[in-house]
C-alpha positions as CSV (number, residue, x, y, z in Angstrom):
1,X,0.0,0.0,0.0
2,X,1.3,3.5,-1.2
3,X,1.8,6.1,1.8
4,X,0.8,9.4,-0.1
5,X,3.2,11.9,2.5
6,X,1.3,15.4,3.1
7,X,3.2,18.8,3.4
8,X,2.4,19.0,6.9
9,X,4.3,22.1,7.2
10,X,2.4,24.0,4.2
11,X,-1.2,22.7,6.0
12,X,-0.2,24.0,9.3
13,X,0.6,27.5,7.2
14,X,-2.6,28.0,5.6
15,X,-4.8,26.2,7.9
16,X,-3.3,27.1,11.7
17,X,-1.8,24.7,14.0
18,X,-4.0,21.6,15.9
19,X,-6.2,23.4,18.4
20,X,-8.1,20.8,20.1
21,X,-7.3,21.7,23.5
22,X,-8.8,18.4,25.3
23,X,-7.4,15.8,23.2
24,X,-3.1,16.0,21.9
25,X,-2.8,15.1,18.4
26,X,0.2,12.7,19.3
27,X,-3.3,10.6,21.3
28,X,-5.7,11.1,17.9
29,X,-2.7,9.9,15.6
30,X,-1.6,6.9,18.3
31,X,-5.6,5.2,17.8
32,X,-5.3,4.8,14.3
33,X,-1.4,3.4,14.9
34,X,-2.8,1.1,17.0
35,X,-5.8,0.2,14.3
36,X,-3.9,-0.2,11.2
37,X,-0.1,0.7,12.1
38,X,-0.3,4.0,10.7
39,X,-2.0,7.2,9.9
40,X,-3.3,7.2,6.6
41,X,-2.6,10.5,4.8
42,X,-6.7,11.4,4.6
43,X,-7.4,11.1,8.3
44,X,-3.9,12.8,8.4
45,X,-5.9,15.6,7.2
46,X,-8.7,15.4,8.5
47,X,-6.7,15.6,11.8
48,X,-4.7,18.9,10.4
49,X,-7.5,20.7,8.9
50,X,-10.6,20.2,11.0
51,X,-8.1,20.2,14.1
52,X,-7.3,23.2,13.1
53,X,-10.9,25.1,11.7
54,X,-13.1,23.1,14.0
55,X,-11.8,21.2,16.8
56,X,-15.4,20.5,18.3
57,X,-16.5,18.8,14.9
58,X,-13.6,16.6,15.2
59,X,-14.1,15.9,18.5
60,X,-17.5,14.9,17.8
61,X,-16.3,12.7,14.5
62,X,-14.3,10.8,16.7
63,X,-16.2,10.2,19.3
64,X,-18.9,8.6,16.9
65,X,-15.9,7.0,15.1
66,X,-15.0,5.5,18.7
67,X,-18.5,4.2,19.6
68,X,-19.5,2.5,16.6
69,X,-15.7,0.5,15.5
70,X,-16.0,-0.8,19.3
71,X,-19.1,-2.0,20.1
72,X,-19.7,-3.2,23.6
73,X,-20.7,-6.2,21.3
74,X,-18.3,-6.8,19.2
75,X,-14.4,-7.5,19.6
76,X,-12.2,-5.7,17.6
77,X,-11.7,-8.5,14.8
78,X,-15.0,-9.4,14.3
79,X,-16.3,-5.7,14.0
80,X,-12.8,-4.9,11.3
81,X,-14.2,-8.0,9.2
82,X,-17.5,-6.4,8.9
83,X,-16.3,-3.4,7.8
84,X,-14.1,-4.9,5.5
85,X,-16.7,-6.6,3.9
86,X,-19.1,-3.2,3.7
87,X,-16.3,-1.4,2.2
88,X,-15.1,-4.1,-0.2
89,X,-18.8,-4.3,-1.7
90,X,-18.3,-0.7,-2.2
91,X,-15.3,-1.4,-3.8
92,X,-13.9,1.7,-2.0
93,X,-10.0,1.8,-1.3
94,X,-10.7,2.2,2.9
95,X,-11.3,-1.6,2.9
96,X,-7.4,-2.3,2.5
97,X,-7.1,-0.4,5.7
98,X,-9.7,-1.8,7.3
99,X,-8.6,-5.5,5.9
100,X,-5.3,-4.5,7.4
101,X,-7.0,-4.0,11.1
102,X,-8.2,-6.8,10.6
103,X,-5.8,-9.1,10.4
104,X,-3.8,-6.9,13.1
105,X,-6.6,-7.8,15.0
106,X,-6.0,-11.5,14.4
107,X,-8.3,-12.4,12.1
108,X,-7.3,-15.5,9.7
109,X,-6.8,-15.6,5.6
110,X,-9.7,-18.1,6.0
111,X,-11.7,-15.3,7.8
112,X,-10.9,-13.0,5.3
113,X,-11.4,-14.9,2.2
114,X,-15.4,-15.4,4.0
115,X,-15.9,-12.1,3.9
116,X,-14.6,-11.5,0.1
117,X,-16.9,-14.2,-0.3
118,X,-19.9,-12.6,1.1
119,X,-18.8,-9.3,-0.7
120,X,-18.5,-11.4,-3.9
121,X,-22.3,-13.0,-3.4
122,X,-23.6,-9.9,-3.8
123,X,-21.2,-7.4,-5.9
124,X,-20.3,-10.0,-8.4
125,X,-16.6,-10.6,-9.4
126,X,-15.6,-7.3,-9.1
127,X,-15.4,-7.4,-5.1
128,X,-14.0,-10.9,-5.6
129,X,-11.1,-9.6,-7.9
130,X,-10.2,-6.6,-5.3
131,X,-10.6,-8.7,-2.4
132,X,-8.2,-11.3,-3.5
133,X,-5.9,-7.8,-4.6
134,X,-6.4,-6.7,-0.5
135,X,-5.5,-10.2,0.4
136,X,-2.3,-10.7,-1.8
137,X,-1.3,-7.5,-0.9
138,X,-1.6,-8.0,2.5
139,X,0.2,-11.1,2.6
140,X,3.5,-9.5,0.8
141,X,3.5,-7.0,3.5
142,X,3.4,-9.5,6.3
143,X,6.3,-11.3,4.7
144,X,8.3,-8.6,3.9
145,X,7.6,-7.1,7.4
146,X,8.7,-10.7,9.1
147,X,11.7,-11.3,6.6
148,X,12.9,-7.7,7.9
149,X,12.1,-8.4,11.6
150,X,14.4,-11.2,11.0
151,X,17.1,-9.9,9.6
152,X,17.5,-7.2,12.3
């Protein structure tokens, strides 16, 4: 997966520095770290801009963000799958992220080739093709990650 790197510099410029008072960026950045092992470069701005203009609205984004990816119901795996799968059968790029949580959040290939499955029942081969895509991608990065874990 491509990391598209924003000018954080320039945004801060035109747009003002973080302002949300109650919550550090370092904190906001740290739950998607811990979601998907990084920030991706839209909520990247999405942090910068509306952390900069409106502070309450993002508070309020990310409180509803909060409450509905952890149900009281749900783990944290089974809730990633789902959204996985709602995004897949969009066809939308945010399911590799969300694929991504998923499988940081222990969820199997067999797991994950259900869901592309589901999304495939009902979105035709399309969702299969890019699901398989996620999946193959997803499985070069673990590799790669674990061949350079090991060679450290």
């Amino acid at each position: 997966m491509a990391h598209i790197s924003l000018d954080m510099d320039a945004v801060r410029s035109e747009f003002g520095p973080y302002a949300d008072t109650q919550t550090p960026l370092a904190e906001r950045e740290q739950a998607y770290k811990d979601l998907v092992g990084f920030v991706p470069p839209r909520i990247a701005a999405r942090l910068a801009v509306t952390g900069a203009l409106d502070p309450a609205l993002l508070r309020l984004q990310e409180e509803v963000r909060h409450h509905a990816l952890y149900p009281d119901c749900f783990d944290t795996k089974t809730a990633q799958l789902m959204v996985f799968g709602m995004l897949l059968a969009k066809l939308l790029d945010a399911a590799m992220l969300h694929a991504r949580a998923a499988r940081r959040a222990g969820a199997t290939w067999e797991e994950m080739q259900a869901v592309v499955s589901l999304a495939y029942l009902y979105g035709g081969i399309p969702c299969a093709n890019r699901g398989a895509e996620i999946m193959a991608q997803l499985a070069e990065a673990e590799s790669k990650d674990r061949r350079d874990t090991a060679a450290k």
